[in-house]
C-alpha beads as a LAMMPS data file, in Angstrom:
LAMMPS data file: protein, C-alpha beads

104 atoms
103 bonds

1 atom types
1 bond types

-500.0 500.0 xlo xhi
-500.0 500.0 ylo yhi
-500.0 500.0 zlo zhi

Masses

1 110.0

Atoms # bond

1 1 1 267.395 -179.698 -339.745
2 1 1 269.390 -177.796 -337.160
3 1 1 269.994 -174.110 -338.405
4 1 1 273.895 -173.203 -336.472
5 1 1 273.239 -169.755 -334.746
6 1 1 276.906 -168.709 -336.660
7 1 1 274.710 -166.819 -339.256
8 1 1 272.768 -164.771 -336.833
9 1 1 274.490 -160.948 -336.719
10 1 1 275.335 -159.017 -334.407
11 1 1 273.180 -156.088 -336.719
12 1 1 270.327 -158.626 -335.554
13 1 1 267.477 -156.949 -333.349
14 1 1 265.638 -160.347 -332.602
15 1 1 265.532 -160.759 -329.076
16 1 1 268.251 -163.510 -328.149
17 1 1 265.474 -165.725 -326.600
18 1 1 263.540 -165.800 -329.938
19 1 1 266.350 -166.442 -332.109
20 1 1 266.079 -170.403 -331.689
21 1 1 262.724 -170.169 -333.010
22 1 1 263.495 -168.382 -336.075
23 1 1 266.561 -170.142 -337.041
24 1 1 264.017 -173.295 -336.504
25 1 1 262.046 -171.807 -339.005
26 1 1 264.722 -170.949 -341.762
27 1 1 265.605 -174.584 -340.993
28 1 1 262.116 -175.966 -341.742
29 1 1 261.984 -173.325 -345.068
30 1 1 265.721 -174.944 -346.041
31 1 1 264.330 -178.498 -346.413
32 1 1 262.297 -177.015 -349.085
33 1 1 265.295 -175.865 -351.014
34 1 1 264.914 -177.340 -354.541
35 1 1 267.864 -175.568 -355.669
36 1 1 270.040 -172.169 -355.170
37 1 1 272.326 -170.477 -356.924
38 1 1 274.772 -167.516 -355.477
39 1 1 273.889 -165.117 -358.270
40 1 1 276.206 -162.421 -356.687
41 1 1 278.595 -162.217 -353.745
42 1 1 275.276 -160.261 -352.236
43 1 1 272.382 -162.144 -353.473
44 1 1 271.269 -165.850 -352.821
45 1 1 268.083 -167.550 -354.754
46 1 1 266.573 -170.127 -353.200
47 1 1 263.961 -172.287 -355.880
48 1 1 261.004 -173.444 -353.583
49 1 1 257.832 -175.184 -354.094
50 1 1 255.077 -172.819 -354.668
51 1 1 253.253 -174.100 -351.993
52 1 1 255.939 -172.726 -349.425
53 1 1 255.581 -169.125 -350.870
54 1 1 253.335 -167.753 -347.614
55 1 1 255.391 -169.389 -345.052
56 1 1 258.905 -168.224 -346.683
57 1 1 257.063 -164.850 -347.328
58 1 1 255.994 -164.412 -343.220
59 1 1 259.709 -165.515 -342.593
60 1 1 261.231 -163.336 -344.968
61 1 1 258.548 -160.666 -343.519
62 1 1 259.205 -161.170 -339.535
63 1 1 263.283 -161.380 -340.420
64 1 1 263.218 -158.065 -342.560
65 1 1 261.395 -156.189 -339.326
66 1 1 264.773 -157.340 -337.005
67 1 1 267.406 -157.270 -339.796
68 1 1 267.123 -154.216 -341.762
69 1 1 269.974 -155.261 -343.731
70 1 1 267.998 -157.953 -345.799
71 1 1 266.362 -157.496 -348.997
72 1 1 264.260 -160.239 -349.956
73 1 1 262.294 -161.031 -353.097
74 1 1 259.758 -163.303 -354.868
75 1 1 259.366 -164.147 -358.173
76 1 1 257.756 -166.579 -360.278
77 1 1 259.286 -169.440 -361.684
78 1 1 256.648 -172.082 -363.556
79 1 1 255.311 -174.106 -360.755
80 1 1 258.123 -172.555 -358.789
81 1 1 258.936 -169.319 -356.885
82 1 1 262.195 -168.101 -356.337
83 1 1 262.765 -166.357 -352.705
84 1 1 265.720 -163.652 -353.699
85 1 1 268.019 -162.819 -350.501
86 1 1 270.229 -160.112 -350.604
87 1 1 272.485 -158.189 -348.424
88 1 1 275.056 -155.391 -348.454
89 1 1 279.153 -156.222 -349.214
90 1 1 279.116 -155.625 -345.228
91 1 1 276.647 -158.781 -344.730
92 1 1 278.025 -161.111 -347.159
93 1 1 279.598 -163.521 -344.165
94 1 1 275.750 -163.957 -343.256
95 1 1 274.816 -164.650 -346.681
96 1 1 277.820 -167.413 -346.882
97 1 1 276.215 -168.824 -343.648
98 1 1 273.019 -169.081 -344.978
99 1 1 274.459 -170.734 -348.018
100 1 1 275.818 -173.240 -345.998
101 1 1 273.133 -173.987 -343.464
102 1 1 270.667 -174.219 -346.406
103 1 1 272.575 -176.796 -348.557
104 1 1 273.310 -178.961 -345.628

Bonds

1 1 1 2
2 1 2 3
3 1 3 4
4 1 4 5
5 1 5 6
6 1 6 7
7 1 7 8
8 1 8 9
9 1 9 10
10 1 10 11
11 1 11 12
12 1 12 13
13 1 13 14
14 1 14 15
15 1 15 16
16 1 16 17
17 1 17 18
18 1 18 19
19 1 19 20
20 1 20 21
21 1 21 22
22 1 22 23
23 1 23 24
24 1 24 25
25 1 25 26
26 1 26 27
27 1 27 28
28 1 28 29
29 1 29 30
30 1 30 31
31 1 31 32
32 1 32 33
33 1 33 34
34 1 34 35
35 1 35 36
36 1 36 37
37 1 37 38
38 1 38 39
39 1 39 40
40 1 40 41
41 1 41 42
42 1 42 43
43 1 43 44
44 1 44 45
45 1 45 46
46 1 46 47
47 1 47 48
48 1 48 49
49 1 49 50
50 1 50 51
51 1 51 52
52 1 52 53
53 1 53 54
54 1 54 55
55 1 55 56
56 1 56 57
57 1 57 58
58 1 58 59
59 1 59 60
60 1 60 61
61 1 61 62
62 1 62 63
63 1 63 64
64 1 64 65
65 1 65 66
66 1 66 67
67 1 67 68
68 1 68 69
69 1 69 70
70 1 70 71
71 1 71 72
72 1 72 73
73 1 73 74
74 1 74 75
75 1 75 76
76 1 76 77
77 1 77 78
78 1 78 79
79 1 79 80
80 1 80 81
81 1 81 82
82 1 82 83
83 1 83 84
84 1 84 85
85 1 85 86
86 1 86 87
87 1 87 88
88 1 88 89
89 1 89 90
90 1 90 91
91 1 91 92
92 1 92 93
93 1 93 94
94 1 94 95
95 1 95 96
96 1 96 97
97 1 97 98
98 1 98 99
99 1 99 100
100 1 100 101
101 1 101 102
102 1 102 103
103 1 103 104
């Protein structure tokens, strides 16, 4: 899955040369995707398989340390976990991105 660099802010500290690599990886985590639901105008779950939870954790991790503006939480959800994305009202145009790159 191709990840369109449209999501990536300008707020965004990742060097330019790395960001291919890390929308890569939000594009591997995205074909994981069992379901989402926009919960808020500021908040995005994502259901994955359990087994996913260290990689989306390191991503979620390494994307945090660039772009402050990201909250992002785990949770629980049977044999589930659910990866919780949130941003500020100023952010929500990345969280719409993500939406759509993740359901594609």
């Amino acid at each position: 899955m191709t990840v369109p660099e449209d999501w990536v802010p300008e707020a965004c500290t990742l060097p330019t040369s790395e960001r291919p690599l890390r929308l890569a990886e939000f594009g591997e985590l995205f074909t994981w995707v069992l379901r989402s639901e926009r919960v808020h105008d500021t908040r995005l779950d994502l259901v994955l398989p359990a087994d996913v939870e260290s990689a989306a954790r390191d991503v979620a991790r390494r994307e945090s340390e660039c772009c402050s503006f990201f909250t992002f939480e785990f949770d629980g959800a049977g044999d589930d976990v659910v990866m919780r994305i949130e941003v500020p009202v100023a952010h929500t145009d990345v969280l719409d991105a993500i939406e759509r790159a993740q359901s594609q």
